[in-house]
Residue, then its C-alpha position, 0 to 999 in steps of 0.5 A: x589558446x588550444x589549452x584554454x579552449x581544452x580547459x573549457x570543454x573539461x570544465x563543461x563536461x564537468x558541469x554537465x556531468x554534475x547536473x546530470x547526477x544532482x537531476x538523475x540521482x538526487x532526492x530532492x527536498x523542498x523544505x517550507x518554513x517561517x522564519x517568525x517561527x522557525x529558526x533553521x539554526x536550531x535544527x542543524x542535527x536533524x538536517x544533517x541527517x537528512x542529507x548524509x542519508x542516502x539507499x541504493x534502490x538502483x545500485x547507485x548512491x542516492x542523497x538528499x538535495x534540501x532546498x529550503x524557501x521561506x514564506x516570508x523572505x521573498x522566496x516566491x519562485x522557490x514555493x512552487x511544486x511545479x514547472x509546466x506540469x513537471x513535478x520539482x521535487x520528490x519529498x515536500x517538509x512543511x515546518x509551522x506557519x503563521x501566514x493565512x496562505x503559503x503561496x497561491x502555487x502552494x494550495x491544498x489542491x497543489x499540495x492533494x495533487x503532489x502527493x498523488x503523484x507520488x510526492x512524499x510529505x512531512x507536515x510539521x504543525x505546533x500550537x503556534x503554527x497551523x496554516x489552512x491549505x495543510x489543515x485542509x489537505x490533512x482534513x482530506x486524510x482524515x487526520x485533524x490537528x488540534x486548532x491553534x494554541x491547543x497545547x498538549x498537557x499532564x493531568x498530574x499531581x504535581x500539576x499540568x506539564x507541556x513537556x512529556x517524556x513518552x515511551x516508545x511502547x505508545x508506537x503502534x506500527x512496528x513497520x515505523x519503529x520496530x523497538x529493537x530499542x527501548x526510547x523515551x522520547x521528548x514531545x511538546x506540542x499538540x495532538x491529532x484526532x484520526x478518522x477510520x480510513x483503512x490508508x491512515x497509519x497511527x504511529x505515537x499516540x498520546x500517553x493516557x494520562x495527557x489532554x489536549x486543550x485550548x489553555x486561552x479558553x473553555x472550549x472542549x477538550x480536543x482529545x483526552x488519554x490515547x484518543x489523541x495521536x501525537x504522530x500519524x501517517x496517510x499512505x495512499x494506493x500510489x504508496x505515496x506518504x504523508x506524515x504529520x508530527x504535532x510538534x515542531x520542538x520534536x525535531x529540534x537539536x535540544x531533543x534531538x539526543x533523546x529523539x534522533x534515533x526515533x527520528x531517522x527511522x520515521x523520515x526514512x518511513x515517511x521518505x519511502x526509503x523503508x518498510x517497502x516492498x515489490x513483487x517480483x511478478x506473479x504467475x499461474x499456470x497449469x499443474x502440469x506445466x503448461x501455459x495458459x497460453x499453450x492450452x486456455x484453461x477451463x472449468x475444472x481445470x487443476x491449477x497452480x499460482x506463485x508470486x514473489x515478494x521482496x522487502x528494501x532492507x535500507x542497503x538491497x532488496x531482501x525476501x520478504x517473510x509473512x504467514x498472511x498472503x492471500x491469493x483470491x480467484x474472482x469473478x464478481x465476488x471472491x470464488x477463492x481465497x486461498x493462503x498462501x505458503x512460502x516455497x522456492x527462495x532467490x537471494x532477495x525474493x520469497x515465492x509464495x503458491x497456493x500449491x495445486x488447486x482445482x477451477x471452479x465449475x463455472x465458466x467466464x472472466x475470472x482474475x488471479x489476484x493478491x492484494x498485500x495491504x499492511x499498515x505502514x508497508x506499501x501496497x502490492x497488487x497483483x492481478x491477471x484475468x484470464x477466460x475459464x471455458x466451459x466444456x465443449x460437447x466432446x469433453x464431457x463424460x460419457x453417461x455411463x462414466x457417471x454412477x448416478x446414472x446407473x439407475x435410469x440406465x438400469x430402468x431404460x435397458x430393462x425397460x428395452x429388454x422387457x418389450x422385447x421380451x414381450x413381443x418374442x413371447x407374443x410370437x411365439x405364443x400366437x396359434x393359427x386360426x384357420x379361417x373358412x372362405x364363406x362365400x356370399x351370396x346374393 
């Protein structure tokens, strides 16, 4: 009895101890499709990489936990994104859908407010599937896939082709893919038009030689040449992620050989897993050492700032190397803008500073801050605001310390000197004039 009951209790730490790495540990995945659509059997390779990755943020393995819910199986409980407002999973893969509608828990407001807190999504779409609340939610981004049944082809002369093989030259974000090596990459499928949003990432355009076009009608083209985008991204100040691929064919195991490797480093993009980079914190203080703290700053004041960058390298964190960090002093507008120069570097951080400069002659609420935004890097923002005084009575410089004033005090003292001048000569020139008592008579 003794020995089952101590079984028991192993076989219970255990299980607790498993659910606890799988909800501390754990990446987890929704993943959304249509079986009249998708056959999760032909994408074997492209999930299997998915779930054999893993990065070590927080010295501890990290793996990909993918759930998958159909929307037409009857996988109603699975297609919610919360539970009594507690987000479920961390990344959201939506395949092509026919359904009109996902799941009145999977709405374009449910899917805007998952990805603002800070839920990364991979939105595949093809010319069989584009469901509304997706179309809508990437209306909001300000990426708009082409309409149903748009099908993406060569005007060449051996006729038109859905089929493209596209140079990785066509990526446009090395941030994404860096084309350490050369890739010629198989897409079927359709093309995207992009708003001018600072936050939108193009990732693969359309080749020149490519329309994008209803086949079943003589509407305009959606997109001609490189207008279109085959492969797009949205990253908001969250650093949250949304991607959008216009074919569903590119992830499958057919191309997988001639896309796997291009594959890898998008989802570890659109997944947050690289191209990220933290700041260490930023500093200022005065030139000579001390704090702000032990002596407030004032106008005038000689100042020096730091602030310490590092970039995931997929393993650790590394220093992070750019020539294009700037520092701005601020009051309403920018008072300075200042670049910054590599100084002191950690084994996973680069220090930039602005070496010594000198505060503004104005007093009032100034912030020290340094905004690193970069198309397909996430978002650094570092920001202080500190008073800078004016200077008290006794601070500021004697009249005499000034040589401008040299003249006026040249023309007062002669001007002092003169009178006195005068009135001595007065004296001393004056004679007495002897005056003769008369005396009046009556």
């Amino acid at each position: 009895m003794l020995r089952r009951m101590r079984a028991a209790l192993a076989l219970f730490v255990m299980l607790f101890a498993a659910v606890n790495a799988l909800s501390g540990d754990s990446v987890n995945t929704l993943v959304i499709y249509d079986q009249r659509v998708t056959d999760l059997e032909n994408y074997t390779k492209f999930f299997k990489s998915l779930k054999e990755s893993s990065y070590d943020k927080s010295s501890n393995q990290r793996e990909y936990r993918v759930q998958f819910a159909a929307v037409n199986n009857g996988d109603a409980e699975l297609l919610q994104l919360y539970r009594n407002d507690d987000k479920l999973y961390d990344n959201l893969i939506i395949f092509p859908l026919k359904t009109r509608q996902i799941s009145k828990e999977i709405s374009t407001a449910k899917l805007l407010e998952f990805y603002k807190d800070g839920g990364d999504i991979l939105a595949v779409t093809s010319p069989e599937g584009l469901v509304e609340p997706v179309r809508l939610f990437l209306n909001e981004l300000g990426i708009y896939p082409s309409p149903k049944n748009a099908v993406l082809k060569n005007f060449n002369e051996d006729g038109p082709s859905s089929k493209h093989q596209i140079s990785i030259a066509n990526s446009v974000n090395k941030y994404v893919y860096d084309g350490t090596e050369e890739l010629n990459l198989e897409y079927d499928g359709s093309s995207a038009l992009l708003d001018n949003g600072e936050y939108i990432v193009e990732i693969l355009r359309a080749p020149r030689e490519s329309v994008c076009k209803n086949t079943n009608s003589k509407e305009e083209d959606w997109s001609v040449g490189s207008q279109g985008h085959l492969i797009a991204g949205f990253q908001s100040l969250t650093n949250a992620r949304t991607t959008w691929v216009g074919s569903s064919s590119f992830f499958d195991d057919e191309h997988y050989s001639a896309n796997g490797a291009f594959i890898e480093e998008l989802t570890k993009w659109a997944f947050s897993e690289k191209s990220v980079i933290r700041s260490v914190g930023a500093t200022h203080n005065h030139a000579s050492g001390a704090s702000y703290e032990e002596i407030p700053y004032k106008i005038k004041d000689e100042v020096v700032y730091e602030i310490g960058l590092s970039i995931w390298d997929g393993k650790k964190w590394a220093p992070f190397s750019a020539d294009d960090v700037q520092f701005e002093l601020r009051l309403v507008d920018p008072y300075y803008r200042l670049t910054l120069s590599p100084g002191r570097v950690t084994e996973d951080t680069q220090y930039y500073t602005t070496g010594t400069f000198k505060l503004p002659d104005h007093h009032g609420m100034f912030t020290f801050l340094t905004e690193y935004k970069r198309s397909g890097l996430s978002f650094v923002t570092e920001s202080d605001t500190r008073a800078i005084r004016h200077l008290a009575n006794d601070e500021y410089p004697r009249s005499y310390e000034i040589t401008n004033s040299w003249v006026y005090l040249t023309a007062i003292g002669s001007v002092i000197i003169s009178f006195i001048l005068f009135v001595v000569f007065f004296i001393a020139s004056s004679k007495n004039i002897p005056v003769d008592s008369v005396k009046k008579q009556q």
